[in-house]
N, C-alpha and C positions, 0 to 999 in steps of 0.2 A: 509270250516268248520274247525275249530280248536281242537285239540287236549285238554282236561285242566289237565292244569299242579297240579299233588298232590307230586311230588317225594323228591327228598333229597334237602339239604343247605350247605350252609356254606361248613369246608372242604371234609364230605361223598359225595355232589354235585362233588368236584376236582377230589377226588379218581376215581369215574364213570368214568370221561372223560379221566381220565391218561389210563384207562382202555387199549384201543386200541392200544396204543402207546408200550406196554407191547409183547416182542415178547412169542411166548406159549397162553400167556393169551388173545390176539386178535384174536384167534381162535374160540374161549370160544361162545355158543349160547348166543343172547343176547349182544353180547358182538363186534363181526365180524362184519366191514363193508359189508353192503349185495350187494352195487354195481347198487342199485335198480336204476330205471331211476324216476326221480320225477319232477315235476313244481317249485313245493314248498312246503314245509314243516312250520307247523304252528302250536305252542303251546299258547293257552289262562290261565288266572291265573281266579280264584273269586275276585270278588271285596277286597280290601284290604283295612281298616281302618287304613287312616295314624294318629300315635299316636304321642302326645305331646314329649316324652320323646323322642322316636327314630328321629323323626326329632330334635330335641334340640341338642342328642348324634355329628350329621351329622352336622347339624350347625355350631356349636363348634369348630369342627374335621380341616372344610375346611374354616372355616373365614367369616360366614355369620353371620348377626346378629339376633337375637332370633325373631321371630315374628310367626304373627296368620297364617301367608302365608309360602307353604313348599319352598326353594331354589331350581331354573330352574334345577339344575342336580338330584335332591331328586328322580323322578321316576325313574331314572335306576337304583336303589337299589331295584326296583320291577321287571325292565327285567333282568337281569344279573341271575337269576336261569332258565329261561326261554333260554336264549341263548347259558347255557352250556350244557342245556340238549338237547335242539336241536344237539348242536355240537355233545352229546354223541349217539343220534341217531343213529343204527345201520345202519339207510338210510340215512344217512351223510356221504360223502364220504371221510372225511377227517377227522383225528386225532386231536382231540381238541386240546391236548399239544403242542406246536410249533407255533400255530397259533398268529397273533402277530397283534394287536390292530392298525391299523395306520390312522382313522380318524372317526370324530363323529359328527354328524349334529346333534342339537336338537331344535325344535320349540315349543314353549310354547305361547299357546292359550288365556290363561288369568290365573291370578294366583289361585293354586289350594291351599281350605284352611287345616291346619290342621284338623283331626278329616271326614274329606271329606273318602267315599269309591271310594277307585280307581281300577278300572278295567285294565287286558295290554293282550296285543294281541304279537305275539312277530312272525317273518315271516321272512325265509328266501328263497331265489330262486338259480338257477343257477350261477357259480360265472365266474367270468369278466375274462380273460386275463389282466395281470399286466406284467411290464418290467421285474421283478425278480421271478414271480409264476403266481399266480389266485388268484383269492379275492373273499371273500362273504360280501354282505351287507345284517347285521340283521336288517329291520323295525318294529321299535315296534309303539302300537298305545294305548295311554293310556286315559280311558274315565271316565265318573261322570257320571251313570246313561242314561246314551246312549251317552252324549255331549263328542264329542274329545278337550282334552284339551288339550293333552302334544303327541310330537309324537317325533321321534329319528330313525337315523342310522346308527348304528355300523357297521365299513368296518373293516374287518379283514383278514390278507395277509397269504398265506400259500406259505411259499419260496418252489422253485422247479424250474422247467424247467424254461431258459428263452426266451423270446417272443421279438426279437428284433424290431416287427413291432406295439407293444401294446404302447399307449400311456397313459398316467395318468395325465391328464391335471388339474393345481390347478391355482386358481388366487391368493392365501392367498398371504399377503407379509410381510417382517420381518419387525421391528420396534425396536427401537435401544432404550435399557432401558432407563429408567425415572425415573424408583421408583414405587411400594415399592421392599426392598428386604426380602426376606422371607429366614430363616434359618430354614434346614426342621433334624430333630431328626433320629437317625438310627433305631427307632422303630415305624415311622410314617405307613410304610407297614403295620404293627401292629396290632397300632390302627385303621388306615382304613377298613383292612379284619373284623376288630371286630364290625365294624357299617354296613358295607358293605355287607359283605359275601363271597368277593372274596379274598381267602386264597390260593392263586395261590404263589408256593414255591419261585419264584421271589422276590417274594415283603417282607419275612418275616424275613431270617438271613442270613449271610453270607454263609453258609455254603450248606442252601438249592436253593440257588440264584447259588454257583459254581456250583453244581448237572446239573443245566440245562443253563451253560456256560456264566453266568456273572460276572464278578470279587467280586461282592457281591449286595447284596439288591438292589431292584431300587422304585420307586416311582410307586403308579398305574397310571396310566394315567389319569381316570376319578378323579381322584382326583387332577392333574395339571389342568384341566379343569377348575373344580369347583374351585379352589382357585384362577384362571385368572377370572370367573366371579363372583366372590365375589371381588374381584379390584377395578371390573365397577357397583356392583348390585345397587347402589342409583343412578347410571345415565340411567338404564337400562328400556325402558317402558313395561308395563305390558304384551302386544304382540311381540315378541320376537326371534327370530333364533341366533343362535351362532354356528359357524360351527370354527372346529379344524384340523389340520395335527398333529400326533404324530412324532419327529423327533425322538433325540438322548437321549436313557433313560437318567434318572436324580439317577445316585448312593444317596446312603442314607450312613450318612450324608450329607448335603452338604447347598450350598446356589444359593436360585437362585434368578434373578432380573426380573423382571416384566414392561413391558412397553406398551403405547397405544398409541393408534393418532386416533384421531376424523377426522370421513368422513362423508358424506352427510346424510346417514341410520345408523350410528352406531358409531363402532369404530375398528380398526385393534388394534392387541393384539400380543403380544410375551412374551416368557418365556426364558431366556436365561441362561446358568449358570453365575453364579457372577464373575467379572473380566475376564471372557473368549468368544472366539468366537462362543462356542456353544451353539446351536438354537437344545432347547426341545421342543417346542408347537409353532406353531402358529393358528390363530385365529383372528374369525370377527365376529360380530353383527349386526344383521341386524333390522330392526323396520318391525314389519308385520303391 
C-alpha cells in the first residue's frame, strides 16, 4: 500500500532533502535518519492532468516536436517529486544530496495523450552493492485509469565503502558520433529545473554547481536522455524501452555530438562531447 504524495516542489521539495545532509540540522525530528529496517518504501501521486502548455513547455525545451502525444520521457516530470521525497524520508537511510543519478530504464506501453490523467506509483527497495558504494533503484509505475502505460527505473549511486567483489554488469556500447551536434546554453540547467522541477544547485550557476564540487553547472541527465531520444523519436514504435548509463557530466556551456546505429530491436545511442573522447550517455532502444 502506498503512501500519497501531497508535499513540496520544485526548490522547497531540494531544500527538504539537503535537510539531512546539514550537520546540527540532521538531528532535528523529522528530520533524522531513523535507521528503520524496511522492504520498501512507496509513495503514490493523484492522478494528474497532463496539460497542453506544460507538455508544449518540455517539448520545446528537449527537441520534440509539438503533438497530441506526450514525449517517452514526459512522465518523469511526474516521479521526480515522488523520489525526492522518498529520498527525504526519515526511513531512508541515505542523504539525498550526494546521491548521483547513474542509469534510467523507461518502458512506454503505448503513447500516452495529452489532456489524459496520469496516475504514478513511485517504489523503492533495498539498495544493491556497487564497485564504488550501494545503489538504489526507484520503480515508478504510471497508469490511465488502472491501465500501465509508462513504467521507469531510476538507479541512483551513493559513493562510500568499496565492494571489490560487487559487480555492475552493463551490455550498452558506445557509438562513435554521426550527427546531430547539439550546442547546449549555460542556462539550459535553468530552463529545465523551470519545466521540470529539479532545481538541484548542480545544474543552475557556476557558483552553486562549485558549492557541491563541480568546476561549474552541468547538464541534468534526464534531459541528455530526452534529447538522445528525441534524435531517434520519428524511427521510434509506439511500444518502446530505452535504457541509459549516465557517464561523464556535460559542463554547460558546451557542445555535444549525438550518434546511433541500428540493430535488430532498435538502436545503440551515444552522446559524446564535441571533438573529444568523452562518453556522457549511452544508450539503447528496444521495440516491446
Amino acid at each position: 500500500m502506498s503512501d500519497i504524495y501531497s508535499g513540496r516542489s520544485g526548490p522547497a521539495l531540494l531544500l527538504r532533502a539537503a535537510l539531512p545532509a546539514i550537520p546540527g540540522v540532521n538531528t532535528l525530528p523529522g528530520v533524522k535518519k531513523t535507521g528503520v529496517d524496511y522492504e520498501e518504501l512507496s509513495l503514490a501521486r493523484e492522478p494528474v492532468v497532463l496539460e497542453r502548455e506544460d507538455v508544449a513547455a518540455y517539448a520545446e525545451l528537449c527537441g520534440f516536436p509539438i503533438k497530441d502525444t506526450v514525449p517517452l520521457p514526459y512522465p518523469h516530470m511526474l516521479a521526480f517529486p515522488l523520489h525526492m521525497a522518498l529520498m527525504s524520508s526519515p526511513d531512508f537511510p541515505s542523504p539525498a544530496m550526494g546521491m548521483v543519478h547513474i542509469e534510467n530504464s523507461i518502458s512506454g506501453y503505448r503513447p500516452i495523450a495529452v489532456g489524459e490523467a496520469v496516475a504514478v506509483t513511485a517504489t523503492v527497495g533495498q539498495p544493491e552493492p556497487h564497485p564504488v558504494g550501494k545503489a538504489y533503484r526507484f520503480l515508478t509505475v504510471a497508469t490511465v485509469e488502472g491501465e500501465v502505460v509508462w513504467e521507469s527505473t531510476s538507479t541512483y549511486l551513493v559513493r562510500g565503502r568499496r565492494n571489490p567483489d560487487a559487480t555492475w554488469p552493463s551490455d550498452l556500447v558506445d557509438v562513435a558520433p554521426s550527427g546531430p551536434v547539439f550546442p547546449l546554453k549555460a542556462d539550459l540547467g535553468r530552463r529545465y529545473a523551470k519545466v521540470a522541477g529539479d532545481y538541484n544547485p548542480i545544474h543552475l550557476y557556476p557558483l552553486t554547481a562549485k558549492a557541491l564540487g563541480f568546476k561549474r553547472q552541468i547538464a541534468h541527465g534526464m534531459w541528455t536522455k530526452a534529447r538522445c531520444i528525441a534524435a531517434l523519436e520519428n524511427r521510434l514504435p509506439d511500444a518502446v524501452r530505452v535504457d541509459v548509463a549516465f557517464k561523464k557530466p556535460v559542463f554547460l556551456p558546451s557542445s555535444v555530438a549525438f550518434g546511433s546505429l541500428k540493430h535488430l530491436d532498435g538502436y545503440d545511442f551515444s552522446l559524446h562531447k564535441r571533438g573529444s573522447d568523452t562518453l556522457h550517455l549511452l544508450g539503447r532502444t528496444t521495440a516491446l
